[in-house]
N, C-alpha and C positions, 0 to 999 in steps of 0.2 A: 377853895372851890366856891363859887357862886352860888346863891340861892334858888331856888327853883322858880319864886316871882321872875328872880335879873335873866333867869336862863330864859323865860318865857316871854318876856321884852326882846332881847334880841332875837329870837328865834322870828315875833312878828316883825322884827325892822331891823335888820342885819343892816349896818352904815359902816364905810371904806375911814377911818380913822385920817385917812387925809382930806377928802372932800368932805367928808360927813355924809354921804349921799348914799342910795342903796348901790350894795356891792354888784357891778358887774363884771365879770370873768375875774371870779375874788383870788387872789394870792395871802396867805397866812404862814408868816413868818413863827418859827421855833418858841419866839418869844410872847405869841399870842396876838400880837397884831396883824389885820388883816386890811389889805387896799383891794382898789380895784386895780386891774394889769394896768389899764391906760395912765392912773392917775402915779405911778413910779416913775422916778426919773430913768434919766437914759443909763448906758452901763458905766460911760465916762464918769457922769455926775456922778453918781453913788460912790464910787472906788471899786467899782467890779476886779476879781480878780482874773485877769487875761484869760488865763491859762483854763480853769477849770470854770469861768463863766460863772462866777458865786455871788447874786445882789448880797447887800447888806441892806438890814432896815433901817429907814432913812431916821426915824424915832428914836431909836437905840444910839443910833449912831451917834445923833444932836445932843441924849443926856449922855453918853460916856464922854464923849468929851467935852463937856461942860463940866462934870465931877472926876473921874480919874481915865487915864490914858488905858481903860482895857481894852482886848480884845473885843471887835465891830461884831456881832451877832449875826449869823448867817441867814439870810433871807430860802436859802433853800434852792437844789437846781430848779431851773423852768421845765413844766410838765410834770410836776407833780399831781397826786391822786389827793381830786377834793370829793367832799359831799356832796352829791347832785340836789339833795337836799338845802342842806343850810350853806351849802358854799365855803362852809372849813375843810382844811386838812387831816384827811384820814391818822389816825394815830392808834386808831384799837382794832380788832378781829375778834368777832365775836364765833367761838368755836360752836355753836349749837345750830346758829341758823348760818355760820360761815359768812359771814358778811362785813366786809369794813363798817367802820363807823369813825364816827368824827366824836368832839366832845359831846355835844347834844342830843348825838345818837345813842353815846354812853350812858346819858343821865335820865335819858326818856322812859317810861314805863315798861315797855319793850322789853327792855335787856337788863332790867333790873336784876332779876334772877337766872340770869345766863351765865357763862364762865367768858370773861373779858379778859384779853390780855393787853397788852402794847404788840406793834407788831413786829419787833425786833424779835420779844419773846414767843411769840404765839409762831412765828414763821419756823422757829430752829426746830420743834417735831417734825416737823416737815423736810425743812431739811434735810433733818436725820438721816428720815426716813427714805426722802430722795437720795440721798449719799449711803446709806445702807443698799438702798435698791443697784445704785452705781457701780456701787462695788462688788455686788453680786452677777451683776450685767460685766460687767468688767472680767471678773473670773469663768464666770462663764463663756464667753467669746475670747480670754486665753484658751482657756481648754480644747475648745472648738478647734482654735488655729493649731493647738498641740495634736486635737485629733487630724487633721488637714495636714500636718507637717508627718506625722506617722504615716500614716496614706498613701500621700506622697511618695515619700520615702520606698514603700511597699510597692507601689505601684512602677515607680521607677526599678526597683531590682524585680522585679518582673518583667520586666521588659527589655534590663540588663538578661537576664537567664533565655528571655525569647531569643532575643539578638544572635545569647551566645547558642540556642539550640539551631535558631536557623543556618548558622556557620558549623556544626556539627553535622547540620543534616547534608550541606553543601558538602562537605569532605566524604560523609561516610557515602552519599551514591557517587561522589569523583572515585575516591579508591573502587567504587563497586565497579562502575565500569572502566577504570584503569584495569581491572583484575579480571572485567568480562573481555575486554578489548585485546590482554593479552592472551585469554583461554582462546577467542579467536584466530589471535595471529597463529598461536601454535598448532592450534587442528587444520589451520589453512597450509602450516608448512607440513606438514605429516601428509596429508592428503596430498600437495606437490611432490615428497618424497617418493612417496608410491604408485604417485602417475611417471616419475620419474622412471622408477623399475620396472612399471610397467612397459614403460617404450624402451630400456637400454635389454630389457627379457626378448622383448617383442625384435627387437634388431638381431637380434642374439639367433632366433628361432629363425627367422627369413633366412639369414647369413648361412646357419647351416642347411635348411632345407632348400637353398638354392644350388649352394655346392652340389646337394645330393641330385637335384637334377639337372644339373650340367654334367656332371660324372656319368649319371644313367644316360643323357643325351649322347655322349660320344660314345658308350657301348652301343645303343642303338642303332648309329650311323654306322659304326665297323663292322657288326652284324649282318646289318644291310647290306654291305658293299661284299660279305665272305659270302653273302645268299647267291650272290651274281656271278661268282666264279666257279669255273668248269669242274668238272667231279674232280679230275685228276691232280687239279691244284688245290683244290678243298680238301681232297684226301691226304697231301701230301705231309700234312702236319695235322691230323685228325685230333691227338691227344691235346693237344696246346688249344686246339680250336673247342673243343670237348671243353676243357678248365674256364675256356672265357664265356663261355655256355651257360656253365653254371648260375644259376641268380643269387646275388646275397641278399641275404635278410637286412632290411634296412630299418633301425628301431630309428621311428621318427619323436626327436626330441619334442617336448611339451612346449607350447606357447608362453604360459605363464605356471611356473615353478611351484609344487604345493606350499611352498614355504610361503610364499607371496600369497599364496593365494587367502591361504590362513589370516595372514597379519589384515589382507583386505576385509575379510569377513568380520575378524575377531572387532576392526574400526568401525564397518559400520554397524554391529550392535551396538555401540558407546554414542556413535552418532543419530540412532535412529529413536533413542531414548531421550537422546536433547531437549528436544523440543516439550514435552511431556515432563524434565524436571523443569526449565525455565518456567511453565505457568504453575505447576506446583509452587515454586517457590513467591513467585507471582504471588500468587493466592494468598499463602502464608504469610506473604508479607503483608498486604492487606488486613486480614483477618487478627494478625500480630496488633498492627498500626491503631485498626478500626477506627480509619480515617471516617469523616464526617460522609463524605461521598457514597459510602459502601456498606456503614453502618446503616441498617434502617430501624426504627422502632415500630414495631410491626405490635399488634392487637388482633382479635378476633372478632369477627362483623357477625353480631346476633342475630340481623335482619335474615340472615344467611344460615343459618344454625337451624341443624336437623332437632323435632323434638325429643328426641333420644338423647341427647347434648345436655349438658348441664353448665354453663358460662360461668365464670368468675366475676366478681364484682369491679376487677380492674381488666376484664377481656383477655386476660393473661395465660389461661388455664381453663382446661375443657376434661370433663369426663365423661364417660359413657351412663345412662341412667337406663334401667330395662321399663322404670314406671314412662312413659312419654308425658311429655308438657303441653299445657293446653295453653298452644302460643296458635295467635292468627295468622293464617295460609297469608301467603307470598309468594308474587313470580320469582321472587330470589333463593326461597326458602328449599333445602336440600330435605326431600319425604323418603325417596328408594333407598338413601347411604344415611347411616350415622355420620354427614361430613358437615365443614363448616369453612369458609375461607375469611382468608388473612383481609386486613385493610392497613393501608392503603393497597391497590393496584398500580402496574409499572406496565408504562408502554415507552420507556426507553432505560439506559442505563444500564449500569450494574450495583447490584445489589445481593446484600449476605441477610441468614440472619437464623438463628439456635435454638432447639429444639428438646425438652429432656422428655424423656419419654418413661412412662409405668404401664408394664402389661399386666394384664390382670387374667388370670386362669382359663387359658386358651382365648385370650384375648389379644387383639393387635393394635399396630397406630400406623397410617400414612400418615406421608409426608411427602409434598413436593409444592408444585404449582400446578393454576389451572387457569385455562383461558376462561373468560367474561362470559360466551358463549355457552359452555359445558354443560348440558342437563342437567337439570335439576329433581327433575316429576320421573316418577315412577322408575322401574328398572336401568339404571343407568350402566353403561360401559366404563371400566376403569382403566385404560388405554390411552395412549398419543394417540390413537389414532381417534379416541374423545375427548381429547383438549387436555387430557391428564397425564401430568409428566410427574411421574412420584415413585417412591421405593415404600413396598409394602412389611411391614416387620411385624411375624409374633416370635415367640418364644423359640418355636422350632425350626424357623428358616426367614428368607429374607429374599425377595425377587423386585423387579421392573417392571415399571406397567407399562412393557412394550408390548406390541401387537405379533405373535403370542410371547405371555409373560417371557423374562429371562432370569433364570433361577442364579441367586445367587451366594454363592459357597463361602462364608464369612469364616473367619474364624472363631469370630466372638460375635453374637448379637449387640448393638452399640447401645449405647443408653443416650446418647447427645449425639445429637444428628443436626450438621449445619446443610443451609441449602444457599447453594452460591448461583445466582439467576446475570447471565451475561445475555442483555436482550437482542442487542445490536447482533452479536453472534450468534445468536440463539442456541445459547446452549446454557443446558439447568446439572448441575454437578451436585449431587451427593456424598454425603463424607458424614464422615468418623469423626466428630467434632473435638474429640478425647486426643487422638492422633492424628487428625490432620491428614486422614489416609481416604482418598475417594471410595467410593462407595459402588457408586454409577453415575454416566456420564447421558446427560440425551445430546443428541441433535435434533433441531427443531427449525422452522419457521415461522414464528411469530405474528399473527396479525391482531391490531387490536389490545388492549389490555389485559394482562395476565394478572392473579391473583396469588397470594401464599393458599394453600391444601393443604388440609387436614381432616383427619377422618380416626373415631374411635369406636372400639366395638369390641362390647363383653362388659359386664359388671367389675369393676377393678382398674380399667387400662385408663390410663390420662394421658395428657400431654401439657408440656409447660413451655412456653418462650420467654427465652432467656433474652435480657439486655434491654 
């Protein structure tokens, strides 16, 4: 290694070993010689290697083969990383300030007490550390693709399972109405058979009450014509005339047969109840399914809520409170009824939705719907005929807020009470939520938005919506 004087000569006058001259755009060979680019021969003259484009230094070259046949000393690929400074090739890394350095950056005051490596060696922590990272990067985006092939996977038999429920649900309403199509056919052939009987009855009764008056027609003409003959020939056979005199008792056969008439009656009770299980089962199947359509998630509208009311933190649940809340007056706010209504509102559609209900010691709960309209202030009416379509329930009985009430004779007071709201039909169904058994039925007209109703009253009594 050089002295610190010889380092500090070249450092002021860095010269190209070929021309002697200051180095411009300097190239430093392996071997410590440095030219300028321009002053190197071409790549033919040197013995460039084709292939990988390798000068040899011209120096080296001239003493090896002057003394023995070794191996040309490699000049270095072109574009190599020099010192912007002294114009040598980078050789060291210094880890503290991170910076290449050349020989003279290595020997300078600088970095005297720094940690220098070469950069072959200084580069492989890094490395490392890049190939530790890689491979952690590497596993990690396996995984990734394992959780994405899982997924997948999941996602696909789900869709397998959809596929296969959609073709499930295709067969099971095909046999339904294969099975309603032929309940059909057969109460149409029943009812032919019976209109049959009826007209072969019906042929049956003409046929003989025609005989019977044609038979009464020609006594009445022979009659007639023995009124017109003289005493002495009228007398002359008096008995004989006497016997055809007599009137017989004519029992006039029946039209249609009691037998018949029965089997007609006993059909249409079976038929007049059709119509009344089809939407029951309607219903149920619905309420079964609780298809998206029919399902609604219903809450309770505070803004609405009587201060007697006491709301749940999820609008879920209402109880009766005798202390009143000192909530701010609203045109919406119910003052006359402990009531409160449902949100959303429905001004088309159909729509369900569950009710559980606690009375509390001579305490009740409605329940139904209410129009947008419906009073709110002071003494209100609880009647259709005031926008309230509800069934009233305490402990001891259970009526209709029709116009006047309809009392209604349960057998068991319900604890779950569904309210199934058909808008288009207007009609609001009450039920047994437990059994699926109506309760009461409105007929309505609908104008405008309808609400869920609810109303509690007594210390004890709540109500809960379920789903």
């Amino acid at each position: 290694m050089p002295s610190t004087p010889s380092l500090k000569v070249v450092h002021e006058l860095p010269a190209c070993t070929l021309c002697v001259g200051p180095l411009e755009d300097a190239v430093t060979a392996p071997c410590g010689h440095t030219f300028c680019r321009l002053c190197l021969p071409t790549l033919s003259q040197m013995g460039a290697q084709s292939s990988g484009k390798i000068l040899l230094c011209p120096l080296c070259q001239e003493e090896e083969q002057a003394e023995t046949p070794m191996a040309p000393v490699p000049l270095g690929p072109l574009g190599e990383t020099y010192c912007e400074e002294h114009g040598e090739k980078i050789y060291f890394f210094c880890e503290n300030d991170a910076e290449f350095l050349c020989v003279f950056c290595r020997e300078g005051p600088t970095h005297q007490a720094h940690t220098v490596g070469f950069l072959d060696e200084a580069i492989q922590p890094y490395r490392d550390r890049l190939r530790s990272r890689l491979e952690a990067l590497s596993m990690e985006r396996d995984e990734i693709e394992d959780v994405k092939c899982r997924e997948d996977q999941k996602l696909q038999v789900l869709l397998t399972q959809i596929e296969n429920k959609k073709h499930q649900v295709e067969a099971a309403f095909e046999r339904l109405q294969q099975e309603l199509e032929q309940q059909r056919c057969l109460l149409l052939a029943r009812l032919r058979e019976l209109e049959q009987q009826i007209w072969k009855e019906r042929d049956e009764y003409i046929t003989k009450v025609s005989e019977e008056v044609t038979r009464l027609g020609a006594q009445v003409k022979e009659l007639e014509e023995k009124c017109q003959q003289p005493a002495s020939e009228l007398l002359q056979d008096v008995r004989v005339n006497q016997s055809r005199c007599e009137m017989k008792t004519f029992v006039s056969p029946e039209a249609i047969s009691p037998d018949l008439v029965k089997k007609i009656r006993d059909f249409h009770r079976k038929i007049l109840t059709l119509p009344e299980m089809m939407r029951m089962f309607s219903e149920n199947l619905a309420h079964h399914l609780e298809i998206d359509s029919g399902k609604q998630v219903i809450t309770l509208d505070p803004q609405t809520a009587s201060r007697s009311l006491v709301l749940s933190e999820d609008r879920k649940s209402v109880r009766y409170t005798r202390q009143k809340k000192n909530l701010p007056d609203s045109p919406l706010r119910f003052d006359g009824l402990p009531a409160v209504l449902g949100f959303p509102g429905f001004s088309s559609g159909r729509h369900r939705w569950q009710v559980d209900l606690q009375l509390g010691d001579g305490g009740g709960c409605t329940v139904g719907v209410a129009g947008e309209g419906v009073r709110r202030k002071g003494e209100m009416g609880l009647s259709a005929e005031d926008g309230v379509w509800a069934v009233i329930i305490s402990h001891q009985q259970c009526w209709a807020s029709t116009s006047p009430g309809t009392d209604l004779p349960l057998s068991e007071i319900p604890r779950y009470v569904g309210v199934a709201l058909d808008y288009e039909a207007g009609q609001v169904t009450l039920l047994n939520a437990q059994t699926q058994e109506p309760i009461f039925t409105f007929a309505a007209s609908f104008s405008g938005k309808v609400f869920p109703f609810f109303a509690v009253w007594k210390k004890g009594s709540c109500l809960t919506l379920k789903g």
